[in-house]
N, C-alpha and C positions, 0 to 999 in steps of 0.2 A: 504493500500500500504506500510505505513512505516513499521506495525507489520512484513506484510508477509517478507519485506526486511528483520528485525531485526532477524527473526527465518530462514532466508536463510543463514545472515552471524555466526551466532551461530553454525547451522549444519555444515557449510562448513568450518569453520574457525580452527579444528582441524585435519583436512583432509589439505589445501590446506598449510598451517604453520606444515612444517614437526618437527619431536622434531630435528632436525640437526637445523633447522633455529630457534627455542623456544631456544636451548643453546647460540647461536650464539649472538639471544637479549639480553640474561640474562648476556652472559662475558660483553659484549660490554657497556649494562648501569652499571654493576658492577664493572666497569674500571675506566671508562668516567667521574660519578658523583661522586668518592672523589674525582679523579687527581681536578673536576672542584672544589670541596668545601675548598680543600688545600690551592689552587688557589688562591683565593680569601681570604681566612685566611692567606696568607702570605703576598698578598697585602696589606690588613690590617694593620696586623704587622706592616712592612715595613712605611707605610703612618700614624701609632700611632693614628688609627683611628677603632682601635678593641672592640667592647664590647658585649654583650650578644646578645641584639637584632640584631649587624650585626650578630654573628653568626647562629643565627635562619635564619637571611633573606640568609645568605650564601648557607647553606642546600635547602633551597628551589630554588635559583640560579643554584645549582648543579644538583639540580633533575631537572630543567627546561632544563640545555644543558643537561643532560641525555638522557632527555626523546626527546629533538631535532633530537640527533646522531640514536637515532635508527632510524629514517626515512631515513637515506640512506645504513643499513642495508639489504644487500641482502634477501628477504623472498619469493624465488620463485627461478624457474629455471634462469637461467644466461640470460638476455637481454628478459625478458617475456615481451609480447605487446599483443595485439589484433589480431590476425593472419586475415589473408584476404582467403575469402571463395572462391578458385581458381572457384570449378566448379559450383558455382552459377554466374550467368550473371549479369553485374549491374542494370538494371531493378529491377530486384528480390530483391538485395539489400537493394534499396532504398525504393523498397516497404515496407520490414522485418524493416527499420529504422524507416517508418512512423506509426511502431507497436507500437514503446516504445514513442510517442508522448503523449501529451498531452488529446487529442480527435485520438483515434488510430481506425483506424477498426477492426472490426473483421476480423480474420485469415480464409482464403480461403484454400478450400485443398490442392491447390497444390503447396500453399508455407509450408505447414507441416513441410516436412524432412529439408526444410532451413532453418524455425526456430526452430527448435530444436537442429539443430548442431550450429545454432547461441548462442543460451543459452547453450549451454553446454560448447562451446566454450569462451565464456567473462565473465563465472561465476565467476571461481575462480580468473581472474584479476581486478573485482571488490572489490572483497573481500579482497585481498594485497593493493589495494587502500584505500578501508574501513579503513582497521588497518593505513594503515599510517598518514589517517586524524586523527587517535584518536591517536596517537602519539602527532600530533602538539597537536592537544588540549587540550590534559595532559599538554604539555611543557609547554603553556601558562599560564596556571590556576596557576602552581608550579612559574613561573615569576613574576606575579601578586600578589599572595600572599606575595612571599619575597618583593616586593617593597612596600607590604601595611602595611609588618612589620617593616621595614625599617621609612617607615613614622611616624610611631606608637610612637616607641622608638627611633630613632635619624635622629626629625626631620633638624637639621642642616647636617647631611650626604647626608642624602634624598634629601635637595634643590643644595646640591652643586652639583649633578650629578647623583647620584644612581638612582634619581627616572626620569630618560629619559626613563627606560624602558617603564613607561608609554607610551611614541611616539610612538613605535613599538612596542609592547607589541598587539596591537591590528590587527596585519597583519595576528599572527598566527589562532586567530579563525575565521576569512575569508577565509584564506587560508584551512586553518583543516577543519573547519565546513563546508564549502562546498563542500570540494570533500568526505566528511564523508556522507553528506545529499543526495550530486548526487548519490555515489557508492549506498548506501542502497537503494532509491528511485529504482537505475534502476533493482535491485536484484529483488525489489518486481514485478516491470513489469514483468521485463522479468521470475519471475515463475511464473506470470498471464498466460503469453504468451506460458510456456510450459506447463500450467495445458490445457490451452484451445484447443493449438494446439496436446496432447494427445489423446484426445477423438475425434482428427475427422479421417474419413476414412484414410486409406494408397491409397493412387493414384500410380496406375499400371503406369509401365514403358511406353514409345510412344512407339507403335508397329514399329516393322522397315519397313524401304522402301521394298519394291517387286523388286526384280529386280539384278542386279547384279553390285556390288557397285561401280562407275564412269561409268557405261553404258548407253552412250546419251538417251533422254528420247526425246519424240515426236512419231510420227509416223512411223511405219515401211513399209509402202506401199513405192513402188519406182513412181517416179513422171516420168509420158514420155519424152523420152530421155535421161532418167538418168541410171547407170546400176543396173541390182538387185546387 
């Protein structure tokens, strides 16, 4: 389940991340993390509490709000969601959700066409989800490293404040790591779901009604006393 996720968001992830949104990333964290490493080298300065190892754990600081800022970097169309499948009934719906469950059924024929426009449709907002968990999780990692350098070499800086990131520090791979773990997990279902529901038959349209469409239906004998 996790491979086939990982080789869904690999394929799609250069299709669904156009190079307008690839530049977009690239000014934004190349802006972001000196203003951020400056930042904090002037603080420094400033507070005469500058030395080598803060500089290291700065850089790493900078690359953490870096790599934070791009998650709310536009990488898709303007206001992208999960669109709602008008001409499927919610019945059907709910059946197509008890797909990507845990203990799912197997796909019946004549929910086919609705899941397959269901997977083609939440693919690639999986996949902009995907990336932005691995954004926090970048962010984190580069956080935690400067506070462990931070520790390393100046542990009196470290206890007077620096090292809180510690506290928080650990929100972001919850936050990242789970929506990194869900997007991929459901990637793999739902191409379970479309490998499977591929091969089964195309179910013909309902034949239509006979008859002439709002034309009372019942009997047409006239009842005695009534007129023809």
């Amino acid at each position: 389940m996790w491979r086939l996720g990982l080789q869904v968001f690999r394929a799609r992830l250069p299709e669904v991340v156009s190079a307008r949104d690839r530049r977009r990333l690239v000014v934004v964290g190349s802006v972001v993390t000196p203003l951020a490493v400056a930042g904090l080298l002037v603080v420094a300065a400033l507070t005469d509490s500058w030395s080598t190892g803060f500089t290291v754990a700065a850089v790493c600081f900078g690359l953490a709000i870096g790599g934070f800022s791009l998650v709310f970097c536009r990488i898709g169309p303007k206001g992208w969601t999960i669109p709602a499948l008008p001409t499927v009934d919610w019945r059907t719906q709910e059946q197509i959700a008890r797909y990507s469950g845990r203990r799912p059924p197997a796909v019946v024929p004549e929910h086919r066409d609705a899941v397959l426009r269901t997977v083609e449709t939440n693919r690639d907002v999986l996949v902009r989800s995907s990336l932005q968990g691995l954004f926090l999780l970048g962010s984190w990692l580069f956080g935690v490293l400067g506070a462990v350098v931070l520790a390393v070499t100046d542990p009196g800086s470290f206890a007077s404040g620096h090292g809180l990131v510690f506290l928080w520090a650990p929100f972001w791979p919850v936050v990242g790591g789970l929506s990194h773990a869900v997007a991929v997990r459901t990637l793999g279902r739902h191409e379970q779901l479309r490998q499977e529901a591929s091969v089964l038959p195309d179910t013909p349209p309902p034949s239509p009604k006979r008859g002439r469409p709002g034309a009372p239906g019942g009997s047409k004998l006239a009842l005695p006393g009534e007129d023809g």
